[in-house]
C-alpha positions in Angstrom: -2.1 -3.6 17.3 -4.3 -6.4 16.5 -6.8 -4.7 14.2 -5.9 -2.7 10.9 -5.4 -2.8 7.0 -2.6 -2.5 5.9 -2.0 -1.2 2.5 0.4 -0.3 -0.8 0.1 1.4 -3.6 2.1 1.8 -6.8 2.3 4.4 -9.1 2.8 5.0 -12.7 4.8 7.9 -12.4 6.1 11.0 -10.4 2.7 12.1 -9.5 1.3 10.9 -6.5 -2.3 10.7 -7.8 -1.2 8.0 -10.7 -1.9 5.2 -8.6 -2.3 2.2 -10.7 -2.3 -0.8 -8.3 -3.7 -1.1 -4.6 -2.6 -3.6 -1.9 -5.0 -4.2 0.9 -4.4 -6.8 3.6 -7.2 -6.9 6.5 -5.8 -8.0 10.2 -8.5 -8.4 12.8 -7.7 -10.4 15.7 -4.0 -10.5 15.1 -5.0 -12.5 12.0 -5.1 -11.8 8.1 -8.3 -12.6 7.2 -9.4 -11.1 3.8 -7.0 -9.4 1.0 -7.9 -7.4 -1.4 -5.9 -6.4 -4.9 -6.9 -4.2 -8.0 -5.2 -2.7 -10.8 -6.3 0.8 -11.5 -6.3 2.9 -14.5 -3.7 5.9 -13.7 -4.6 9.8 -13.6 -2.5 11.3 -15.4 -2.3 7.9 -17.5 0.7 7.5 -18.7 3.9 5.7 -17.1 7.4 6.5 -16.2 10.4 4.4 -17.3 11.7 4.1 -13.9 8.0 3.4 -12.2 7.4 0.6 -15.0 10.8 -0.8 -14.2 10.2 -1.2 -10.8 7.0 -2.8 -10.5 6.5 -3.9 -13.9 3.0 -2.4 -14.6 1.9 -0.8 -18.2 -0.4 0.4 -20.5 -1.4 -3.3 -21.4 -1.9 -3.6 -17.4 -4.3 -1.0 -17.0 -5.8 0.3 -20.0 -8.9 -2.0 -19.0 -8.6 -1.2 -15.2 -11.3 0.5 -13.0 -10.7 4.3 -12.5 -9.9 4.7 -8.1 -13.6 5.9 -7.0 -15.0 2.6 -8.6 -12.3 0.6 -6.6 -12.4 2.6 -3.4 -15.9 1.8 -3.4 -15.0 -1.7 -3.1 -12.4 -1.4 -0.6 -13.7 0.8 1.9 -16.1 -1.6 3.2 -13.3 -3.6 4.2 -11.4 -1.2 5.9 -14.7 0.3 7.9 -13.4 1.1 11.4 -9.7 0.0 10.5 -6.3 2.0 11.1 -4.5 2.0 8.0 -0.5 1.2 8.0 1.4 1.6 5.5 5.6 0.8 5.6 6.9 4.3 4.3 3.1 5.6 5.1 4.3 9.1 4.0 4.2 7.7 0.3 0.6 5.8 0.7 -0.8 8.5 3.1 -0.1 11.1 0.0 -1.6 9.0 -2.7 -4.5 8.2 -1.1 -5.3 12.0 -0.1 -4.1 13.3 -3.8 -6.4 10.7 -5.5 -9.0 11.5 -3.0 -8.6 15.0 -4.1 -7.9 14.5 -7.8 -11.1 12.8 -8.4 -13.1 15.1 -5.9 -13.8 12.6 -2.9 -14.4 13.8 0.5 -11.2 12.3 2.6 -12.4 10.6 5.6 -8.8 11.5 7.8 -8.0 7.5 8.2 -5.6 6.8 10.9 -2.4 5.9 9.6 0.8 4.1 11.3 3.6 3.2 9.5 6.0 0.3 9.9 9.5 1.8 8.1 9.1 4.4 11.6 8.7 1.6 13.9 11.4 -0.6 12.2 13.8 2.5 12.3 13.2 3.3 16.2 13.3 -0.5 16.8 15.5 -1.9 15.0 18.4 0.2 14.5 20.9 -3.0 14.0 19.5 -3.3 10.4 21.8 -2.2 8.0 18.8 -0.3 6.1 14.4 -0.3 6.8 13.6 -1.1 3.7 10.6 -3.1 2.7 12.3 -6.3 2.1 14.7 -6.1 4.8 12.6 -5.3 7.9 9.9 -8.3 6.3 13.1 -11.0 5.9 13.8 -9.8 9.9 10.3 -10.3 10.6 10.3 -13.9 9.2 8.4 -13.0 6.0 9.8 -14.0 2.7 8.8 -11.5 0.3 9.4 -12.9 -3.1 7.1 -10.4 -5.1 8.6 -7.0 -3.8 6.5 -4.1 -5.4 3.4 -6.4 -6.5 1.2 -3.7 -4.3 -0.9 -7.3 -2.3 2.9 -8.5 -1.6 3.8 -5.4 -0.2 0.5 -5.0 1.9 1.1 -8.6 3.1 4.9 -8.1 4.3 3.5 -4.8 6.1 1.1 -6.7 7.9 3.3 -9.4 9.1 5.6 -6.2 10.4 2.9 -4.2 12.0 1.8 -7.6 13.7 5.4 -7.8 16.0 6.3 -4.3 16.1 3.5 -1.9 16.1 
């Protein structure tokens, strides 16, 4: 696969459509050739302990953020055309169609691939698929693990040598 975007989301809480950061990286040619990063103000807005913990984000984040249809607007331009892959897709798949229906938005059914499945078929010597583990594999040194553009750039680099 030489064409996609790949993309992350993190959430303020338990509910999928609380999505309060996005992660797009846009691979055409086998190259990256435009990212794309946004906070975004959470619905319901308010965050977990344990989300916060892991990627940081907060009220003092977001408060000030764009609500999702004002930066989906701005993203899917980018993505026009574009498979989507996600690593753990089954978590980014099921934001993107809550918030699509949360906030009333007809879902376009993007394609979606996902790298944890093709790192668990392919790579079966890795003591887990995580994230961070099939990237350091990959060659990519993921230093910001769960900064949503970090994420989408270690998925790219993955999708790139095994999708």
């Amino acid at each position: 696969m030489q064409n996609f975007a790949a993309i992350d989301f993190e959430t303020a809480n338990s509910e999928r459509t609380s999505v309060c950061s996005v992660g797009i990286v846009i691979v055409r040619d086998g190259e990256i050739v435009d990212k794309f990063y946004s906070l975004i103000q959470p619905e319901p807005n308010y965050y977990s302990y344990w989300c916060q913990r892991v990627h940081g984000l907060g009220h003092e984040d977001t408060d000030g953020a764009p609500v999702f249809p004002y930066v989906w607007s701005q993203i899917k331009p980018l993505i026009a055309g574009l498979p989507l892959v996600a690593h753990n897709k089954a978590f980014d798949e099921s934001c993107l169609k809550a918030v699509f229906r949360c906030y009333q938005m007809d879902y376009p059914d993007y394609e979606f691939y996902c790298t944890c499945v093709a790192a668990r078929r392919l790579l079966r010597q890795l003591p887990d698929h995580k994230l961070d583990t099939v990237a350091a594999y990959c060659g990519f040194d993921l230093l910001n693990h769960h900064h949503a553009l970090a994420d989408a750039e270690a998925c790219a680099h993955i999708a790139l040598q095994l999708l």
